[in-house]
MARLUMLO-785674 format. One record per residue (C-alpha): residue number from 0; residue in three letters; x, y, z. Coordinates in steps of 0.05 Angstrom, whole numbers, always signed. Each point is the difference from the previous one (the first is absolute). Last residue first. Layout:
! residues N
NUM, ALA, X, Y, Z
...
! end
This chain:
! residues 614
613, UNK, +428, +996, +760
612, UNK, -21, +21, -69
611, UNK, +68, -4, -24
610, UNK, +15, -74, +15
609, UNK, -74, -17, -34
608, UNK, +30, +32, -58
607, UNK, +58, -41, -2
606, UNK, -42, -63, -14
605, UNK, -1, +9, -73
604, UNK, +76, -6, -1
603, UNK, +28, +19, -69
602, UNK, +10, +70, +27
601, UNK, +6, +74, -25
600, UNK, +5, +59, +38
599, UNK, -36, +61, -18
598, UNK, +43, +68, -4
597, UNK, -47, +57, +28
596, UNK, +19, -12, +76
595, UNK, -59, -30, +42
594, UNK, -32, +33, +54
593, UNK, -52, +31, -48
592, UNK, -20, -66, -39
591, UNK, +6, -42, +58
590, UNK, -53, +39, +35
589, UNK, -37, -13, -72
588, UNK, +4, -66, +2
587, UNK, -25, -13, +68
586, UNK, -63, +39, -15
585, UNK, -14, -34, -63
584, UNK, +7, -68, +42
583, UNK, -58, +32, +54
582, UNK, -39, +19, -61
581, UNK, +3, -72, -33
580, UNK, -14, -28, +74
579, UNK, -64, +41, +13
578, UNK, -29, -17, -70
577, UNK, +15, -77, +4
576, UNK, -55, +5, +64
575, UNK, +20, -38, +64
574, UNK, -43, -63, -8
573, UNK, -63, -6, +30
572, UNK, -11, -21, +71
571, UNK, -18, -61, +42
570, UNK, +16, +0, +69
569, UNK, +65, -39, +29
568, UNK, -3, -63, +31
567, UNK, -67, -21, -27
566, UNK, -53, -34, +51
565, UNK, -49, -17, -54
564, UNK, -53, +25, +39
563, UNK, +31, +79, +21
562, UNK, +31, +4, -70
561, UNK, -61, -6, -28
560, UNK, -28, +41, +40
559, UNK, +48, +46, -14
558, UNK, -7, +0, -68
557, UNK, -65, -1, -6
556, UNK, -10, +81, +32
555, UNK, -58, +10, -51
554, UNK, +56, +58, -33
553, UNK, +50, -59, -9
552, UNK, -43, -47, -36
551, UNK, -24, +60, -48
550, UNK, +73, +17, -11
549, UNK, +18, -80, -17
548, UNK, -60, -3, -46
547, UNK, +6, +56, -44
546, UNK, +20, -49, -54
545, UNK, -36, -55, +15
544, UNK, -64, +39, -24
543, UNK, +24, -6, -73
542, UNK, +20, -75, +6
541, UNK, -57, -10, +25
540, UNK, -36, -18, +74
539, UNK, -70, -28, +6
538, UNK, -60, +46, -5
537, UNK, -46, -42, -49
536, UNK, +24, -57, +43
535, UNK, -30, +19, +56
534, UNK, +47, +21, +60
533, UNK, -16, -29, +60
532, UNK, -51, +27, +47
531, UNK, -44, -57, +25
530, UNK, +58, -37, +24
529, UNK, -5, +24, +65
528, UNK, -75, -19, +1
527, UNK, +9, -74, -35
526, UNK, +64, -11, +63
525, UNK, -53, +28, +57
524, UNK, -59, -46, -25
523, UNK, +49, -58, -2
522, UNK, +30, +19, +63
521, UNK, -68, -25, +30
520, UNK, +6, -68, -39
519, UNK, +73, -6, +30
518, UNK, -30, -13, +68
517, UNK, -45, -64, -16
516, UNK, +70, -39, +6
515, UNK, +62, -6, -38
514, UNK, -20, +6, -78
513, UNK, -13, -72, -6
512, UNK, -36, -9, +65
511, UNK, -61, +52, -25
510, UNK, -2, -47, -62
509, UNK, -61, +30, -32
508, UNK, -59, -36, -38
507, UNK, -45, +56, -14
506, UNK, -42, +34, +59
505, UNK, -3, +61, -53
504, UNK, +33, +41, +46
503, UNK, +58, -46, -3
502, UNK, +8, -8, -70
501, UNK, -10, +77, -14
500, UNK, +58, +4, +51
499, UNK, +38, -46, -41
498, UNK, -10, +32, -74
497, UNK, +24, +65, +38
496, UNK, +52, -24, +21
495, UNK, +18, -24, -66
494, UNK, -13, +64, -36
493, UNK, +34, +45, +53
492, UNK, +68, -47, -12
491, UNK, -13, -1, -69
490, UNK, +2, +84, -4
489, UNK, +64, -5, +41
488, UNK, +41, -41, -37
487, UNK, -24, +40, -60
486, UNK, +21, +63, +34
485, UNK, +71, -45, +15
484, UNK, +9, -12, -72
483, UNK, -14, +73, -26
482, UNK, +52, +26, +57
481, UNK, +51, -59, -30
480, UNK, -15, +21, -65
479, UNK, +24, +79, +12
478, UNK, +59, -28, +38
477, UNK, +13, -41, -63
476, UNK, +0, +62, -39
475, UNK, +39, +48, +40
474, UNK, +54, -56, +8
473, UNK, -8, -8, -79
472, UNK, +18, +67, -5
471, UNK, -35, +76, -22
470, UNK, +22, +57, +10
469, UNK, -4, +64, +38
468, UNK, -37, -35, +63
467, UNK, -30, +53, +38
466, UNK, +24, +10, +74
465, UNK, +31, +72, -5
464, UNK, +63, -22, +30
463, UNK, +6, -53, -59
462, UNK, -15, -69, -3
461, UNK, +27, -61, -22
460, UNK, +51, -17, +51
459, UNK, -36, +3, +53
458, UNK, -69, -5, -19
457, UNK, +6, -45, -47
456, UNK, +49, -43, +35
455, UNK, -41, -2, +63
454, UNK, -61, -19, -34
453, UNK, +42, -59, -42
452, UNK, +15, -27, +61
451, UNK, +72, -38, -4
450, UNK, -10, -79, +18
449, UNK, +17, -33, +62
448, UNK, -69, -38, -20
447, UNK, -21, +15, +76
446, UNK, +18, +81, -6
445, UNK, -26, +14, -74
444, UNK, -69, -43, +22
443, UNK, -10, +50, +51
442, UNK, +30, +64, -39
441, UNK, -52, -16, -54
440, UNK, -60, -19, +38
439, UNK, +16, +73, +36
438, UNK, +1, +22, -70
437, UNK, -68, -20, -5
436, UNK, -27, +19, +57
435, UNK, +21, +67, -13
434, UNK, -32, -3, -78
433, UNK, -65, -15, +44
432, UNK, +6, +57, +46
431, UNK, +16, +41, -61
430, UNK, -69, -12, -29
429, UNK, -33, +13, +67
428, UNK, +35, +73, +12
427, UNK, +6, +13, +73
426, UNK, +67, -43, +9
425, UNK, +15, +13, +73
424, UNK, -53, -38, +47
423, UNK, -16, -45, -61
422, UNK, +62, -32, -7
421, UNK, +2, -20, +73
420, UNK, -71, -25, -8
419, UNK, +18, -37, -68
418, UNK, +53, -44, +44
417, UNK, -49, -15, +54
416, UNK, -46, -26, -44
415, UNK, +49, -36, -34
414, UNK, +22, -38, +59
413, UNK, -67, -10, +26
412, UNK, -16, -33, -60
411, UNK, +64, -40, +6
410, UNK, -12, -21, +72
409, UNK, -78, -29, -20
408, UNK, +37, -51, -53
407, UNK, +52, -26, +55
406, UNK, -37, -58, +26
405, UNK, -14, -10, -71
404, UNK, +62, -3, -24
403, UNK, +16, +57, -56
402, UNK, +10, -25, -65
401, UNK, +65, +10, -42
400, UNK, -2, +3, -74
399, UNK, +23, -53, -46
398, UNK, +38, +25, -54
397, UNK, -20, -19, -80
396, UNK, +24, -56, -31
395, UNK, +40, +28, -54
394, UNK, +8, -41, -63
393, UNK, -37, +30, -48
392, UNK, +53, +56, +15
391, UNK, +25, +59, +39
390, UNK, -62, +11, +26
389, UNK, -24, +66, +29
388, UNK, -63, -18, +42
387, UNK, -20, -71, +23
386, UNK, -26, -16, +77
385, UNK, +2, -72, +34
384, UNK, -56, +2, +59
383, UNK, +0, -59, +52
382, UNK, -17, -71, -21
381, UNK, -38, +0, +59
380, UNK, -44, +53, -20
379, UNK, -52, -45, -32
378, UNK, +8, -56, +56
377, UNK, -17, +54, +62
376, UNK, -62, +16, -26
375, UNK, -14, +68, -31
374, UNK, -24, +61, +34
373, UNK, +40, +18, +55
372, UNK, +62, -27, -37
371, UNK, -18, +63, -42
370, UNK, +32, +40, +60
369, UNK, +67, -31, -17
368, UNK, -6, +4, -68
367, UNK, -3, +86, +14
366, UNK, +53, -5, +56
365, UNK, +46, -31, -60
364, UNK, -17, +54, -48
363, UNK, +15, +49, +50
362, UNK, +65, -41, +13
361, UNK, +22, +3, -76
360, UNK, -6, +85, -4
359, UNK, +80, +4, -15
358, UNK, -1, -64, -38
357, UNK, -44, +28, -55
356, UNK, +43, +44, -37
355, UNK, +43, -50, -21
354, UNK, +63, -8, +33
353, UNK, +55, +37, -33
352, UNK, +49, +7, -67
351, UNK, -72, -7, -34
350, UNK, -29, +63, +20
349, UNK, -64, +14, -3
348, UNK, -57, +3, -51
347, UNK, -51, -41, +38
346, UNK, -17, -67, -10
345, UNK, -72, -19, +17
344, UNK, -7, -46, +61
343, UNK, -27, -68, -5
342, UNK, -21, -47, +49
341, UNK, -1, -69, +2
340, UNK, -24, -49, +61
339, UNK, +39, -48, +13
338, UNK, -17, -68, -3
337, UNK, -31, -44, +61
336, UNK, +38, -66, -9
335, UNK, -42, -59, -30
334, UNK, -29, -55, +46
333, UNK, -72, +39, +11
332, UNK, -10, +2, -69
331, UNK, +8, +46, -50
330, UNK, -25, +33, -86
329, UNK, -70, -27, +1
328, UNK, -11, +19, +73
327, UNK, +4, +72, -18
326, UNK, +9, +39, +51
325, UNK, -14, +79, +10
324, UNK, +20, +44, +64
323, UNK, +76, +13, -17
322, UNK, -1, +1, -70
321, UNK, -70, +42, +9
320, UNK, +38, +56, +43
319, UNK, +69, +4, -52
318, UNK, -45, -4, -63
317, UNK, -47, +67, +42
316, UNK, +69, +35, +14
315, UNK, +25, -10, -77
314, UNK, -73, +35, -18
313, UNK, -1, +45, +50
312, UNK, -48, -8, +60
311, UNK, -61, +50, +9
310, UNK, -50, -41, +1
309, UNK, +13, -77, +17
308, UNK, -45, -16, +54
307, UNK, +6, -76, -3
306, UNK, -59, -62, -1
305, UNK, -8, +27, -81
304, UNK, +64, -37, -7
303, UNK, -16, -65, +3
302, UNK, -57, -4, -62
301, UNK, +56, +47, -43
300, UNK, +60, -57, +20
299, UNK, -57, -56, -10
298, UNK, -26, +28, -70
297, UNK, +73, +19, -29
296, UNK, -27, +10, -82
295, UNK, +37, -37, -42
294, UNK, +58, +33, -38
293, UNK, +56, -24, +27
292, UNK, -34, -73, +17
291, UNK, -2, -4, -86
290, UNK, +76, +2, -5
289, UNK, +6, -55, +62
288, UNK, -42, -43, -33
287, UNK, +27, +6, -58
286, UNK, +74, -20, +23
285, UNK, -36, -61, +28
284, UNK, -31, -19, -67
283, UNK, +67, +15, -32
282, UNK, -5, -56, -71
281, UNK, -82, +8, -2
280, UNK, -5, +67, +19
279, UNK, +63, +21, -53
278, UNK, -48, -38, -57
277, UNK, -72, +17, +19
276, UNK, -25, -16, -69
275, UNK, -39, +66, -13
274, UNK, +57, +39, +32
273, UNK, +58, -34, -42
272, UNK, -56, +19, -53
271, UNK, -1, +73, +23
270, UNK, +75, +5, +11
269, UNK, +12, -23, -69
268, UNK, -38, +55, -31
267, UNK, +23, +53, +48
266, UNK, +78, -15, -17
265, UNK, +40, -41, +46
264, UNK, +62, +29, +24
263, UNK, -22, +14, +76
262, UNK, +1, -76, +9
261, UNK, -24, -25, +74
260, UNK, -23, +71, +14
259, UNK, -38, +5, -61
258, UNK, -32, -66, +9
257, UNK, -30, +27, +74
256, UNK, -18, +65, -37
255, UNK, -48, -41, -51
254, UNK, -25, -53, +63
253, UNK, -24, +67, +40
252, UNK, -31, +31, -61
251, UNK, -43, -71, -12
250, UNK, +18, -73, -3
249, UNK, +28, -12, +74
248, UNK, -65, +49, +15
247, UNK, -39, -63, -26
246, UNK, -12, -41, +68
245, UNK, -19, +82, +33
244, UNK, -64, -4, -40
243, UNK, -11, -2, -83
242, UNK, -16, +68, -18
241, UNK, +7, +33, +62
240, UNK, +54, +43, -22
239, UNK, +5, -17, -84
238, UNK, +32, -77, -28
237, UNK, +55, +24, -51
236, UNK, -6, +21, -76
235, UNK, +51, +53, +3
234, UNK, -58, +52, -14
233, UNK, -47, -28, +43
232, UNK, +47, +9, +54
231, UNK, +20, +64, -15
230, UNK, -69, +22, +1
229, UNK, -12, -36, +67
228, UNK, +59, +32, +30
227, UNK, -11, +71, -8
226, UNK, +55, +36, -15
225, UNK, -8, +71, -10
224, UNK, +48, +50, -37
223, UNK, -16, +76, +27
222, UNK, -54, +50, -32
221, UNK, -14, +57, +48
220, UNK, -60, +38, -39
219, UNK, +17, +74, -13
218, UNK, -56, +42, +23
217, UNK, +27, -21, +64
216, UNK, +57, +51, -15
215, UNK, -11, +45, +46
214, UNK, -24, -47, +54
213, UNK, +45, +15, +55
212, UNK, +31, +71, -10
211, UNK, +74, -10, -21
210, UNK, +46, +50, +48
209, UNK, +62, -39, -6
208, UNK, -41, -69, +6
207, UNK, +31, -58, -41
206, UNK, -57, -7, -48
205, UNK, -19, -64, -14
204, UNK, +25, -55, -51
203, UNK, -17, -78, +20
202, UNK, +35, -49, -31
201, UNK, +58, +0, +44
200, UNK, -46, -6, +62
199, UNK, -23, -69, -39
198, UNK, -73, -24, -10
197, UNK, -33, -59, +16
196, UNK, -63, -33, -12
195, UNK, -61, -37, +33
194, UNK, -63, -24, -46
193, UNK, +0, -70, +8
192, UNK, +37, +0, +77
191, UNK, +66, +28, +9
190, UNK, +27, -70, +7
189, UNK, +75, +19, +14
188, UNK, +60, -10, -61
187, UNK, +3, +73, -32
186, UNK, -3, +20, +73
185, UNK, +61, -25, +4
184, UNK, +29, +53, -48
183, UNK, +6, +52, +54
182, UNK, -7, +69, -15
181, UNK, -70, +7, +35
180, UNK, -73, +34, -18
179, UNK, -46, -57, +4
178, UNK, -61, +7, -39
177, UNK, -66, -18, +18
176, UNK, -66, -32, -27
175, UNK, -12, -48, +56
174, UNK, -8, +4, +77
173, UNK, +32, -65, +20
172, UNK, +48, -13, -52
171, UNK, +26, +80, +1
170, UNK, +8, -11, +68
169, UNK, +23, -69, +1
168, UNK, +62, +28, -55
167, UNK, +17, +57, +50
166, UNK, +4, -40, +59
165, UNK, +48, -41, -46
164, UNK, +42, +58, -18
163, UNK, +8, +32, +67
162, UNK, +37, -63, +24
161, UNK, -25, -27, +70
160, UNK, -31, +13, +64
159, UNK, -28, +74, -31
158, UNK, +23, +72, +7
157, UNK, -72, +34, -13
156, UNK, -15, +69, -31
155, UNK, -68, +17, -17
154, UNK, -20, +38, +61
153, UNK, +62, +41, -4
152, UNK, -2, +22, -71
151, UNK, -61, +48, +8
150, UNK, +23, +31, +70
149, UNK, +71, -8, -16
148, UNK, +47, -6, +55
147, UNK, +1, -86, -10
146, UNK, +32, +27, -77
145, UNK, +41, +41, +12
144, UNK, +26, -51, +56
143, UNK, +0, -53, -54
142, UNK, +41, +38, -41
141, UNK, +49, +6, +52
140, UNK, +4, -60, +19
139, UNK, +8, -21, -72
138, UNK, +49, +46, -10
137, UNK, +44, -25, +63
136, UNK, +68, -12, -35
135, UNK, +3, +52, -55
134, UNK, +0, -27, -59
133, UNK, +64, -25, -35
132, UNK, +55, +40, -13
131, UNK, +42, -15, -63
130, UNK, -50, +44, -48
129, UNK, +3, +61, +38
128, UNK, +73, -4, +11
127, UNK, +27, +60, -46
126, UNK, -50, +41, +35
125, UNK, +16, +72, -31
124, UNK, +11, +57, +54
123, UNK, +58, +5, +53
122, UNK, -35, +38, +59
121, UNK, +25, -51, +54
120, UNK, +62, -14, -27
119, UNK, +22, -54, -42
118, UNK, +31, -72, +23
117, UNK, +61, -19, -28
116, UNK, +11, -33, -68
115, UNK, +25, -67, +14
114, UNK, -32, -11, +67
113, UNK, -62, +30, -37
112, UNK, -6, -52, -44
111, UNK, +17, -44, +54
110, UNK, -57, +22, +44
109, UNK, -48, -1, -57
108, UNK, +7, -66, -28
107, UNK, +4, -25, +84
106, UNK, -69, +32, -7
105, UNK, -29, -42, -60
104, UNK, +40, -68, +32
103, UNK, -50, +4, +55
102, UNK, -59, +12, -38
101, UNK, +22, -62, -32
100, UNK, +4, -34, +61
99, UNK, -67, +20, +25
98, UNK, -28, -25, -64
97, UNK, +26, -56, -1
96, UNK, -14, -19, +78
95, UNK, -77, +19, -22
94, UNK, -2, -45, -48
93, UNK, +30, -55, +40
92, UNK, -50, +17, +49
91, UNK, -62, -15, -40
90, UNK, -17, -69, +12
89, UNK, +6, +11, +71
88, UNK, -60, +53, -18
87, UNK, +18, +68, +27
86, UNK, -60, +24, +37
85, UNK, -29, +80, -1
84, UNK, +4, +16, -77
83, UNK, -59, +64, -7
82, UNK, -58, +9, -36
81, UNK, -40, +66, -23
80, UNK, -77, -16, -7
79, UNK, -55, +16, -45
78, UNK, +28, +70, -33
77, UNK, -54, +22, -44
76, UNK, +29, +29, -68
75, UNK, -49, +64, -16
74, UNK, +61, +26, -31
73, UNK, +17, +59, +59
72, UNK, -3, -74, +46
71, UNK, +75, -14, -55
70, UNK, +14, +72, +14
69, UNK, -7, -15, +82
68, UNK, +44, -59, +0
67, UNK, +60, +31, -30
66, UNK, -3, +56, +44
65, UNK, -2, -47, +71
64, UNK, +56, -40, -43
63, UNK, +35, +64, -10
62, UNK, -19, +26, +74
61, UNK, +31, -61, +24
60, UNK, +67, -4, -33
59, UNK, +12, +75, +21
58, UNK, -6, -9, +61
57, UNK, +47, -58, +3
56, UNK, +47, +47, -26
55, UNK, +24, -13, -75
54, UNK, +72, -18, -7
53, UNK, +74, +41, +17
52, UNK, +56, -38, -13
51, UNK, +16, +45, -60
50, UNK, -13, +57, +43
49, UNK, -42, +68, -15
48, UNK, -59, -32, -10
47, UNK, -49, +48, -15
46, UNK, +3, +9, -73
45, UNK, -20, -71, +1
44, UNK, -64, +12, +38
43, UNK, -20, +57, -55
42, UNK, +20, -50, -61
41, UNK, -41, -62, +29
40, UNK, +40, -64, -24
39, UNK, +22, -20, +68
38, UNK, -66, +13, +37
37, UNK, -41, -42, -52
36, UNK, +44, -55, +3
35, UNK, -7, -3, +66
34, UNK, -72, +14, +11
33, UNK, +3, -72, -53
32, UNK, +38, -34, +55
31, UNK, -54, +24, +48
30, UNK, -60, -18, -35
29, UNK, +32, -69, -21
28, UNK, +11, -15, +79
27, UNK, -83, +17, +7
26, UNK, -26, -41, -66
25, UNK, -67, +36, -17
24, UNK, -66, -25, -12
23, UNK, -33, +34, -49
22, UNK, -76, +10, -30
21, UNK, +3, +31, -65
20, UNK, -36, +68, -21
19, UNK, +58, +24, -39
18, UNK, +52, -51, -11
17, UNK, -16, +7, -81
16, UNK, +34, -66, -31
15, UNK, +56, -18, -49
14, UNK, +4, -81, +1
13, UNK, +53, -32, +36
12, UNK, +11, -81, -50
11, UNK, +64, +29, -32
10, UNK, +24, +14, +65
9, UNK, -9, -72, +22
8, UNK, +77, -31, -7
7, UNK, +31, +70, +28
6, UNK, -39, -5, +52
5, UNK, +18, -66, +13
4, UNK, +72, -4, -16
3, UNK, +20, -21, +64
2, UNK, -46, -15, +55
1, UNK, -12, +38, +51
0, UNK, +47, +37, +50
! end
């Protein structure tokens, strides 16, 4: 999150500078927030969304950032590297609660604002909620997808063992004379080297695409507010990167935004000689230490994990892998208790009268840590896996999830083999066979939580004859983020097995007894093949497809399959259509109409009309 008042502190000291011709280095989670911003505020995309709730696809996100990228090359900028977070640092993950909590609160804002005033339908125009929603919950993903898919973009993009903004502070170290493109202020703090600099997304004015030809306006030079530390540095009077060694940084930019933290109300000229003096290091030496270790470069945790495959994994998926297979002896001994290991699942816009979306899709998650077991020692997973989504406050401690024994690890592969075999002997279509797995998850979980599917109740009570939803509801809704939740279920389950069957070809340490026996590695190669097929997230569910959903779930024949694995009583169907019960009432009345005498009888009993129906 930075530290406060720190960019606003040094924004006098940003000089005006041509980016044209620079050298970057580009923070990857900033890309994507900023593809965000630059989705939301594009007038043709906006004219699209026909939904308040409705956001940006995830297709969308990347080929803005994917556009973005290529008017800043159209600028003769060269693009060096493109980073990406891939380890939470212990020190970190009370940030990261806070943020997921706030998210949290940002969509219970929405649901009760919409509690209050109903939701709209589906072609209601205006998005009165664009500002309460936050972004969508897999944009960096998605982003980073964009950006792995790119032929010029691909090479360059890495998700590193650690914080994207320290990789991106050795690079420009390292290689010298380069800019960091990022919006956080923490890079305001890193050793960029003598000649590094930064420069905010927010700074930065480019075309927004709608039909721009790169380059157009190159004649035009790209002039954005640089920081480079060494000038500020000079200017405030403090010790310059590499001036006086590592002994002196306590005394230099790091020292300055150490003081700030301790007081945000000093003023610059006070915080420079507080700096000068080493005042707040001197009275919170250890609180120091621990400020400065956030933004020191991890040389063991990158040294360790260059021993792992990591390609391909996610950003929260790669954390999750190098939690498990990464020790630092600094931080345990062999007395303490193993701790668990964190994850962290994005809130979704569900909602909040039931479970989160997540719980539906919690044992695919589970079979996924179970397989990591493969992988990591025994003591790093034996503090099991305790999982945070929505949060109801800075309180909540998360849910544990459930592993699978290992003894039974191999039977729950086979399981959901089976299970996407039956699905995929009826259901043709490979998006829907996913959304059917899905809302079998649903019905499962629905049946042991004795709680009320919210599939079922969509469907049947939601729906029409015709099968396409008519409006919209927050049962439509959290169905909609349940199917999203259960795709990324999915997508770390193929990640993860395929992190451990890259482990095992690779003759890497493997626990073959861990995961029941050298059997289950076999399945491995049938589980990563089956799972091969589901649904990117540029092609994930929205509120606008939802709508046809039902009648497209129908045609493929899902329903009964559904019906057929979930073992339902009775099989699922729409609801009778309110069209074919107002003409069968019109009907009634008007054979009472011509059988009835002229004079109308009178009642106070609102109930006698049933009588006369009979």
């Amino acid at each position: 999150m930075g530290v406060p008042k720190l960019l606003s502190t040094l924004t006098p000291y940003g000089d005006r500078k041509p980016l044209d011709h620079a050298r970057v280095i580009i923070d990857g989670p900033a890309l994507a927030y900023h593809a965000v911003s630059l989705c939301m505020a594009d007038p043709v995309m906006a004219a699209g969304r026909n939904h308040p709730l409705e956001q940006p696809t995830y297709g969308q996100l990347g080929q803005a950032a994917i556009a973005w990228l290529d008017e800043l090359r159209a600028r003769s900028v060269t693009i060096q590297a493109l980073y990406f977070d891939g380890y939470l640092p212990e020190a970190k993950r009370p940030v990261r609660l806070e943020r997921s909590y706030r998210t949290s609160a940002q969509l219970k804002d929405v649901f009760v604002f919409y509690q209050r005033d109903n939701l709209p339908g589906f072609d209601v125009k205006g998005p009165r909620t664009g500002s309460l929603l936050p972004a969508p919950a897999f944009a960096v993903p998605a982003v980073l997808d964009a950006l792995r898919a790119s032929s010029v973009y691909g090479p360059l993009t890495t998700v590193v063992p650690g914080e994207a903004d320290t990789f991106c502070a050795e690079h420009a170290r390292t290689h010298g004379g380069s800019t960091v493109i990022t919006s956080d202020s923490d890079l305001l703090v890193q050793d960029l080297g003598a000649d590094g600099a930064v420069v905010l997304f927010r700074d930065i004015d480019l075309p927004r695409g709608g039909g721009t030809v790169p380059g157009a306006a190159a004649a035009k030079p790209l002039v954005a507010t640089t920081y480079q530390l060494a000038t500020i540095c000079r200017r405030l009077g403090l010790p310059q990167p590499n001036d006086g060694g590592s002994d002196d940084a306590h005394k230099g930019m790091l020292g300055f935004a150490f003081e700030l933290s301790m007081d945000p109300h000093l003023i610059v000229s006070e915080l420079v000689e507080r700096t000068k003096q080493g005042v707040a290091v001197a009275k919170a030496l250890r609180e120091y230490a621990e400020f400065a270790e956030q933004y020191a470069y991890p040389i063991q945790l990158a040294a360790a994990a260059k021993q792992y495959d990591l390609t391909g994994l996610d950003p929260r998926v790669s954390e999750l892998v190098l939690q498990c297979l990464y020790s630092d002896d600094k931080k345990s001994s062999a007395g303490d208790p193993p701790a668990p290991i964190l994850a962290f699942a994005p809130p979704l816009l569900d909602s909040c009268t039931r479970a989160n979306a997540w719980e539906a899709s919690a044992p695919i998650r589970g079979c996924a840590f179970s397989l990591l077991r493969m992988a990591a020692s025994a003591r790093k997973m034996g503090g099991g896996v305790r999982e945070y989504s929505r949060m109801a406050s800075m309180a909540s401690r998360g849910s544990e999830l459930d592993m699978i024994s290992p003894g039974e690890l191999g039977a729950a592969v086979d399981a959901t083999l089976t299970l996407l075999k039956r699905i995929r002997e009826v259901v043709v279509d490979v998006e829907l066979q996913w959304v059917t797995l899905a809302s079998y998850r649903d019905i499962q979980w629905s049946k042991e939580n004795t709680k009320e599917s919210v599939f079922l109740e969509v469907l049947r009570q939601e729906t029409p004859g015709n099968g396409i939803l008519e409006r919209v509801t927050w049962n439509a809704v959290h169905w909609l983020a349940q199917i999203q939740a259960t795709m990324y279920s999915l997508r770390i389950l193929q990640q993860i097995a395929t992190f451990v069957q890259k482990q095992a070809a690779a003759g890497k340490a493997v626990d073959k007894a861990a995961g029941g026996g050298a059997l289950l590695l076999p399945k491995l190669v049938a589980l990563v093949a089956a799972l091969s097929t589901v649904t990117p997230l540029p092609d994930y569910p929205t509120l606008r497809t939802l709508r046809e959903m039902p009648a497209r779930l129908k045609a493929a024949g899902a329903l009964g399959v559904l019906g057929e694995l979930a073992d339902l009583s009775e099989p699922i169907a729409f609801k009778t259509s309110s069209k074919k019960n107002k003409n069968r009432n019109k009907n009634k009345k008007r054979k009472r109409t011509d059988q009835a005498p002229a004079r109308v009888q009178t009642t106070t009993n609102p109930f006698a009309i049933l009588d006369s129906a009979e």
